[in-house]
C-alpha positions in Angstrom: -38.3 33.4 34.8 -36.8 32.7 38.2 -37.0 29.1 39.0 -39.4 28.2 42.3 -37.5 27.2 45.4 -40.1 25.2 46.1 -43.1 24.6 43.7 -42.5 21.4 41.3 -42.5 22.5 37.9 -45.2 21.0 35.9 -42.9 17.9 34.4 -41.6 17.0 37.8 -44.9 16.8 39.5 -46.1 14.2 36.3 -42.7 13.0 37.4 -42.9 12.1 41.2 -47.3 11.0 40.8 -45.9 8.6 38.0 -43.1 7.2 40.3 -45.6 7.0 43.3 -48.4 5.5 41.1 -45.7 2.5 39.8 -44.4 1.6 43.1 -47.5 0.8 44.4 -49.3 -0.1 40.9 -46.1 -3.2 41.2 -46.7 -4.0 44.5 -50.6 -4.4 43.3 -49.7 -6.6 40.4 -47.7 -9.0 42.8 -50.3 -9.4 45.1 -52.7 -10.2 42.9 -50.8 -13.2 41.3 -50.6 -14.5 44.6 -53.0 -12.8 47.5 -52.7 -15.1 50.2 -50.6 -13.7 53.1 -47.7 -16.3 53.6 -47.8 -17.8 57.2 -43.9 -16.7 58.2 -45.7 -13.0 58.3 -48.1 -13.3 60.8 -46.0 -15.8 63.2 -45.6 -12.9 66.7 -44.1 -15.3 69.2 -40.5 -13.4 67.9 -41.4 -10.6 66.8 -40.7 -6.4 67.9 -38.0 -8.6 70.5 -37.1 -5.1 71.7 -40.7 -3.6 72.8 -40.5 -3.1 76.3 -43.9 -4.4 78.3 -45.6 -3.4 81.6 -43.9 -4.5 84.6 -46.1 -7.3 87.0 -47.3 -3.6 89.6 -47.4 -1.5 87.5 -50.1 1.6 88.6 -51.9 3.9 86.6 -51.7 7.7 87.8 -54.4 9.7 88.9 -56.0 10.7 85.7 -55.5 7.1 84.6 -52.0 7.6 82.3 -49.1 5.0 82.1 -46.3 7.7 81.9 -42.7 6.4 81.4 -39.4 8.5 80.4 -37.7 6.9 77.7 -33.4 7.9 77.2 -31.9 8.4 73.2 -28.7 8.1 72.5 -27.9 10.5 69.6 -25.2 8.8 67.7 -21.9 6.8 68.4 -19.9 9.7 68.1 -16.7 10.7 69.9 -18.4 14.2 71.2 -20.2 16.0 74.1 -23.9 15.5 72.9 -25.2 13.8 75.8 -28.5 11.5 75.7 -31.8 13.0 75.9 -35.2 12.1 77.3 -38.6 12.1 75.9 -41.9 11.4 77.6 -43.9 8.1 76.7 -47.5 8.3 78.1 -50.6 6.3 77.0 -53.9 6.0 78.4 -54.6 2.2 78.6 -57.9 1.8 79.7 -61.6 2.4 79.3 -64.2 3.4 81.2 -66.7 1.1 80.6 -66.8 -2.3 79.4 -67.0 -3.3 75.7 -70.1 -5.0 74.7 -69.7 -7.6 71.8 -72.6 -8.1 69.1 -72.2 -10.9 66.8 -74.1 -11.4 63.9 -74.7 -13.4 61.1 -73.7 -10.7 58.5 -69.5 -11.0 58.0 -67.6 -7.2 58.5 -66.1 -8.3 55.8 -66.2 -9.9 52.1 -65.4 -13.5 52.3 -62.1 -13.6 51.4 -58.5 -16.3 52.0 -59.0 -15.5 55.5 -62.4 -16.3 56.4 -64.8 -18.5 54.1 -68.6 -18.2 54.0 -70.5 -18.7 57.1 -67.3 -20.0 59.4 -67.2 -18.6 63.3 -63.3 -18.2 63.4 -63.5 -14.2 63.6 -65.7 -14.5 66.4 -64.1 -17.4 68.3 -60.8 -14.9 67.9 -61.9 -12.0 69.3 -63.3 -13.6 72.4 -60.5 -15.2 73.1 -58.1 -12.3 72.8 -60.2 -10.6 74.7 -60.6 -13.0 77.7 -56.8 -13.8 77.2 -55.4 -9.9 76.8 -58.0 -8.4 79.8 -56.9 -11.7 82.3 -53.3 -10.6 81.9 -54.4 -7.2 82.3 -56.0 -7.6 85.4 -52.6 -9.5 87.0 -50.4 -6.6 86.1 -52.4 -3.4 87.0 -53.4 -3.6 90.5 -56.0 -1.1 90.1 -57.8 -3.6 87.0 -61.1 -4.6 87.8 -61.0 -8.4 87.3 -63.0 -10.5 85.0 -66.4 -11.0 85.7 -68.7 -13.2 84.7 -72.2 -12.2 84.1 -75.6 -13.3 82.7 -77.0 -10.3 82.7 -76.8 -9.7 78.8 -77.8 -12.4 77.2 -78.4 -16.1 79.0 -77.1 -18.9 77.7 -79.4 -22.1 77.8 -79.3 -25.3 76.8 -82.5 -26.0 74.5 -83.9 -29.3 74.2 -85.4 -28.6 70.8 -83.1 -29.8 68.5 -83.1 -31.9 65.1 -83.0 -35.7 66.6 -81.6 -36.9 63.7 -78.6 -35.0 64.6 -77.0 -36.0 67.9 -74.7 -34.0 69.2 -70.8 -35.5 69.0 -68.1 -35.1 72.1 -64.9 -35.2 70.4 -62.3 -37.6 72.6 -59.7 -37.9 69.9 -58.1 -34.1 71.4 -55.3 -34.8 74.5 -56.6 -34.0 77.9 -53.4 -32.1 78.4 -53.1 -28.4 76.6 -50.7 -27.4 74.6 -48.2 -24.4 76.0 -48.3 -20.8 74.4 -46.3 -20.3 70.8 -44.1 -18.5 73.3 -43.6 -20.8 75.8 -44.2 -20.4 79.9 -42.4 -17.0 79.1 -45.4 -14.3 78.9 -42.8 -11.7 78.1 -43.9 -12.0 74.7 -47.5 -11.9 75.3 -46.8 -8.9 77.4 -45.1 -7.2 74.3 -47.8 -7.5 72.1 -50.5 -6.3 75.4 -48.3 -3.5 75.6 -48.5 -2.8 71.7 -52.5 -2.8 71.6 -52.8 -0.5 74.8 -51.0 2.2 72.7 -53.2 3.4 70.0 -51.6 6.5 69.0 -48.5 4.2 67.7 -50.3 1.7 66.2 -51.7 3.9 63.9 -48.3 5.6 63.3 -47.0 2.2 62.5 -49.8 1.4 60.5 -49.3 4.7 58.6 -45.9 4.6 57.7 -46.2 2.4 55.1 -47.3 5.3 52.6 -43.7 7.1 53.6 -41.2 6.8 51.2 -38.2 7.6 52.3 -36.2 10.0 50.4 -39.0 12.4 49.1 -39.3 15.5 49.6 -41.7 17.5 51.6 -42.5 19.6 48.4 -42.8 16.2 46.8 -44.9 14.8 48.8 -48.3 15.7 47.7 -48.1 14.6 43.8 -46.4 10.9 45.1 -49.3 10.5 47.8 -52.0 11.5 44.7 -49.8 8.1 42.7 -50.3 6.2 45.5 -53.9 7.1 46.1 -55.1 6.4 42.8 -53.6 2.8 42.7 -55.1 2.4 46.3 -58.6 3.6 45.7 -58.7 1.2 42.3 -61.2 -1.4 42.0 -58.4 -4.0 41.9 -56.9 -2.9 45.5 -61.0 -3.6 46.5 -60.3 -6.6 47.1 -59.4 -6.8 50.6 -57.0 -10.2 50.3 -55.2 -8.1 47.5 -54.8 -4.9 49.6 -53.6 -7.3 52.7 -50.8 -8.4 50.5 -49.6 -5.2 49.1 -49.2 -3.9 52.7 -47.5 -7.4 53.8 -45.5 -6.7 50.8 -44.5 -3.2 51.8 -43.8 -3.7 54.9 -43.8 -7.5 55.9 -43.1 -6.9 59.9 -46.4 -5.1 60.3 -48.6 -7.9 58.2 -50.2 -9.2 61.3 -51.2 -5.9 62.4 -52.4 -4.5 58.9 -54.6 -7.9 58.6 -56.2 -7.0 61.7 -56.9 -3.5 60.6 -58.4 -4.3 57.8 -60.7 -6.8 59.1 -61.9 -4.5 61.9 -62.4 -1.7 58.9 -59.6 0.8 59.8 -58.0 1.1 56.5 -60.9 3.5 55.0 -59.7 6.0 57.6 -56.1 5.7 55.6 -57.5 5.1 52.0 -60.3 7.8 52.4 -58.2 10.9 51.1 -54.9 12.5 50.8 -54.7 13.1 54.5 -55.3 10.0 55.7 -52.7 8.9 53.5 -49.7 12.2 54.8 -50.9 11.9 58.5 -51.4 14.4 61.2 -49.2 14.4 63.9 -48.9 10.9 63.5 -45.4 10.4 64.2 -44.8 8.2 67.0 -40.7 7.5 67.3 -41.3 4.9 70.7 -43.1 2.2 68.7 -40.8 3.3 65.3 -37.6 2.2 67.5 -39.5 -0.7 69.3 -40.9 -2.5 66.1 -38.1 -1.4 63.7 -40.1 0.9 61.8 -39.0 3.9 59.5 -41.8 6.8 59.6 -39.5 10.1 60.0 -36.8 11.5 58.3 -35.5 12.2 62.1 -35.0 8.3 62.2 -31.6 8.9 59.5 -28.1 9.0 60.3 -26.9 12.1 60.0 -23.0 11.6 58.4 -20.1 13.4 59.4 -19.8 16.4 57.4 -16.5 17.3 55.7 -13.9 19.3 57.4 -13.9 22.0 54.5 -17.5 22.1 53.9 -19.8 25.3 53.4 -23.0 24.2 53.5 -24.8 21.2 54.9 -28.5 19.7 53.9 -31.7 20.6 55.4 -32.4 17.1 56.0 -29.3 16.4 58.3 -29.5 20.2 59.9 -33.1 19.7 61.3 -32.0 16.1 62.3 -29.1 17.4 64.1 -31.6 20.2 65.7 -33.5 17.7 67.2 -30.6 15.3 68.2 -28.9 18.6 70.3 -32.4 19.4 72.1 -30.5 23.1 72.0 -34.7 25.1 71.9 -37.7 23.3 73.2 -39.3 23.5 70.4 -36.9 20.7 69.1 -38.0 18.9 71.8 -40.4 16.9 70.0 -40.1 15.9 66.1 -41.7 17.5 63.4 -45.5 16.2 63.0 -44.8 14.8 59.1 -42.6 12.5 58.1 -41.4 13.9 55.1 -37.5 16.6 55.0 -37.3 19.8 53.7 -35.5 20.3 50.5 -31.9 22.4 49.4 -29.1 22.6 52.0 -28.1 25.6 54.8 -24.6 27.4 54.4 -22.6 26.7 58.6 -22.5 29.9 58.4 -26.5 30.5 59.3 -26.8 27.2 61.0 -27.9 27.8 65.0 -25.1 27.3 67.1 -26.1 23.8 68.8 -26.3 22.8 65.4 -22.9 23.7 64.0 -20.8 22.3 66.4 -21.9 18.9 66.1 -21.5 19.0 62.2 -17.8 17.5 61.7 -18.2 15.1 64.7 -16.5 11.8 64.2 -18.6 9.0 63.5 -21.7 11.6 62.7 -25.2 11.3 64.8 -28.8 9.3 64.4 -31.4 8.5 66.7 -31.1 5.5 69.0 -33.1 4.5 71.6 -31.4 3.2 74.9 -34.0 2.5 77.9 -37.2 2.9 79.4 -38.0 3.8 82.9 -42.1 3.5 83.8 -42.6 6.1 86.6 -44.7 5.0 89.4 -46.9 7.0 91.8 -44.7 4.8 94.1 -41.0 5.6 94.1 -39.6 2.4 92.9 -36.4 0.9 90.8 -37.2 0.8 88.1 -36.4 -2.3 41.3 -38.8 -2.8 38.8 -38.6 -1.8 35.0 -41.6 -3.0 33.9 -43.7 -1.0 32.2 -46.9 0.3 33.6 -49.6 2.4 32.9 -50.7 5.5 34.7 -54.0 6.4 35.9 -53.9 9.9 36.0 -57.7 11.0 38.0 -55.4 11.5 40.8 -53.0 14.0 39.7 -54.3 17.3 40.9 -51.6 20.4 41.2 -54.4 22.2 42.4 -55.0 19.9 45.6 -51.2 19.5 46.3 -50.9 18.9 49.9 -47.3 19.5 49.6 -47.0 23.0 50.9 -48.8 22.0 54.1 -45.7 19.5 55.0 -43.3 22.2 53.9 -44.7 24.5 55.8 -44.7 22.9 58.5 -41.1 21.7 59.0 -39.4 24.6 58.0 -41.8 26.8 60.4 -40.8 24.2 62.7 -37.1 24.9 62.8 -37.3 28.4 61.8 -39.4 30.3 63.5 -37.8 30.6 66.7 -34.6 32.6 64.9 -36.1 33.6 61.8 -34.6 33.0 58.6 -31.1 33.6 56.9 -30.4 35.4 54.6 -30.3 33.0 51.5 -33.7 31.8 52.4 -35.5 35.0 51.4 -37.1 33.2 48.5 -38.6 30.5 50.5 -39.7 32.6 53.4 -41.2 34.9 50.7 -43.1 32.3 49.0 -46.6 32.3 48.7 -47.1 29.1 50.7 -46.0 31.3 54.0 -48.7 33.5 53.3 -47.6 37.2 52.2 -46.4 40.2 53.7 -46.2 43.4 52.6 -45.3 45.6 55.2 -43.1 48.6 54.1 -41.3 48.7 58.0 -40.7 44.6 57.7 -38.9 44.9 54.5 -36.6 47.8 55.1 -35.6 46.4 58.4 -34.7 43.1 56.7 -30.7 42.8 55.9 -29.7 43.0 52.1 -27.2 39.9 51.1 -27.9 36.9 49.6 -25.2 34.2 51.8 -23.5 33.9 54.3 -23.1 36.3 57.3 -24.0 39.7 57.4 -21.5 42.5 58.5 -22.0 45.4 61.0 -25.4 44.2 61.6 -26.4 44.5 65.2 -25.6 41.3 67.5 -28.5 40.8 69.9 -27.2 39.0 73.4 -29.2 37.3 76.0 -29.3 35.3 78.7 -29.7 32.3 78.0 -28.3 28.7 77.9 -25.0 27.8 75.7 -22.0 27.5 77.4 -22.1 30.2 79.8 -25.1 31.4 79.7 -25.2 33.4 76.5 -27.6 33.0 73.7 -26.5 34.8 70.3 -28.7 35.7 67.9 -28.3 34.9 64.4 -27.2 38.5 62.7 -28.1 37.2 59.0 -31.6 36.0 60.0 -34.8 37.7 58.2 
């Protein structure tokens, strides 16, 4: 029986759940022997010290968007491959205002962050708000400032209180008030207001701590079913216990995970598989600003060897996005997670292959931001543990949507080669059994093709010509 290019086999599915479910089974086990959050994580005045901020003038466009064109630098290479821009856009601001309800009743359990009957969430929240919206107002010019109404609610002072109680001034505090963690530089502040106004990468932020680098996208679906089962456990309940795993998994996003949480946005993440795998979630401005990994774009992609026939998927889709050579490249792929196997040069598009044996290799790096204004203006564990199994599923493997995707992604524009028949044949590409398709396909199994027809046109390489892979299906 021929062996599935891309199916696990039943063993390696138990395989890949098992080593999911353990990675984050360990990470549960640590936090619970010790679920407070230490206070080194959730110190900001330092932290992301590369996020660019909004500029003191900075207007909103017509419809209301930021928009900004970011420049990547796509490796240290000696070669050609110049940098490349991607568009940055956000849409900051609301239509109406917020209103705030408090309440007796807690959003959430008490827990190490919040005892029983204290006000701090409250007191936080309004003064973010007042602190984040003033700033606000001094760097849009189009902000509405702060107003101060009674409208909603009036604040009295009663004079029916308990008078065996009086009330107490406290004198012992200083007159004076203390300066900002970051000092009289609000370029920090500013970091972290620029941060909140982009939703979108947030949540891509928040989300990459379920990617685990170096799986598969045909793996993906059984290690996301191991890591769901651990997270929708009665132990990982426990809010000050899930707080910790994420502050262990990734500790630079603990401050914004411990917000999450409180304000209830992990269920969207812990609900299913898909919250969990992301859609079109991939956000590669605040991954380079905040030092986060979410993509397998985000690897270097190594100098291949001088003599070498074939080179990984992995590093041939980087390289397709890193050259910008279709538009369809233009943006990454929406999931995180490579394709599997390797390409021979032969069948690799030609943007591709010529950057394969430059020295020094490629990667992603970002180099600047330039905010455009409707103004012109300058601008290892081995312990054992057991597995809960509910969550392994074959039948609800998410894995082929992933796979799917990315390979769809690079291929459809030029088809497939030749050696690919299997994989565009599978059944997660849907079938096709069209007589004319398959006698018009090329027989072969590598490499190029010969005396096939060589379609030319007009296009963009060098001067002008676009050729046509011969060897494609």
């Amino acid at each position: 029986m021929a062996t599935d290019p891309l199916r696990l086999d039943e063993e390696e599915y138990r395989v890949v759940y098992e080593n999911g479910y353990k990675t984050w089974s360990a990470l549960m086990e640590e936090a619970s022997d010790d679920p407070g959050l230490p206070p080194a994580s959730l110190q900001v005045e330092h932290l992301f010290p590369e996020h660019p901020y909004f500029p003191v003038g900075l207007e909103l466009d017509d419809s209301g968007l930021l928009t900004a064109s970011s420049t990547w630098v796509p490796g240290t290479g000696s070669c050609d491959l110049s940098s490349f821009e991607q568009p940055f856009q956000i849409l900051p601001y609301v239509a109406t205002p917020t209103r705030l309800f408090m309440s007796t009743k807690a959003p959430v359990p008490p827990s190490a962050w919040f005892q029983q009957y204290d006000n701090h969430l409250t007191v936080l929240v309004l003064a973010w708000a007042y602190a984040l919206s003033a700033r606000w107002a001094d760097i849009i010019p189009q902000a509405s400032p702060l107003e101060y109404t009674d409208s909603q609610a009036e604040w009295v002072a009663s004079q029916s209180y308990d008078k065996r109680t009086r009330p107490r001034i406290n004198t012992s505090t200083s007159a004076t008030p203390e300066e900002p963690i970051w000092g009289r530089d609000l370029r920090q502040f500013d970091r972290l207001l620029t941060l909140s106004c982009n939703a979108h990468g947030v949540k891509s932020i928040l989300g990459s701590i379920f990617y685990e680098p170096g799986i598969l996208c045909n793996a993906s679906g059984p290690w996301l079913q191991g890591t769901l089962a651990v997270l929708q456990s009665r132990k990982a309940g426990d809010l000050d216990i899930l707080a910790r795993m994420f502050s262990l998994r990734s500790p630079h996003l603990s401050f914004l995970w411990l917000g999450a949480i409180i304000a209830g946005l992990h269920r969207g993440f812990l609900k299913s598989l898909g919250g969990l795998l992301g859609l079109n979630r991939i956000d590669l401005h605040e991954a380079a600003w905040t030092g986060t990994v979410l993509s397998f774009v985000q690897n270097p992609v190594p100098q291949q060897q001088e003599r070498a026939t074939s080179i990984s998927r992995q590093d041939e889709f980087t390289l397709a996005f890193l050259t910008q050579g279709i538009s369809r490249y233009g943006f990454p792929p929406i999931y995180p997670y490579p394709p599997p196997g390797s390409t021979t040069i032969d069948d690799l598009d030609l943007d591709v292959r010529l950057h394969t044996a430059c020295p020094g290799g490629h990667g992603l790096k970002f180099s600047k931001i330039t905010w455009i204004r409707p103004r012109p203006t300058s601008s290892s564990m081995t312990t054992v543990i057991p597995v809960d199994y509910t969550q392994l599923d074959p039948d609800r493997d998410i894995s082929e949507i992933s796979t799917r995707n990315i390979f769809m992604w690079m291929r459809e524009m030029d088809g497939f080669p030749i050696n690919e028949r299997e994989i565009y044949q599978h059944e997660w590409f849907g079938d096709d059994d069209s007589d004319d398709d398959e006698r018009n396909r090329p027989e072969g199994d590598v490499g190029s093709s010969m005396g096939c027809n060589l379609a030319v046109t007009v296009g963009g390489w060098v001067s002008g010509v676009m050729v046509a892979r011969c060897n494609s299906l």
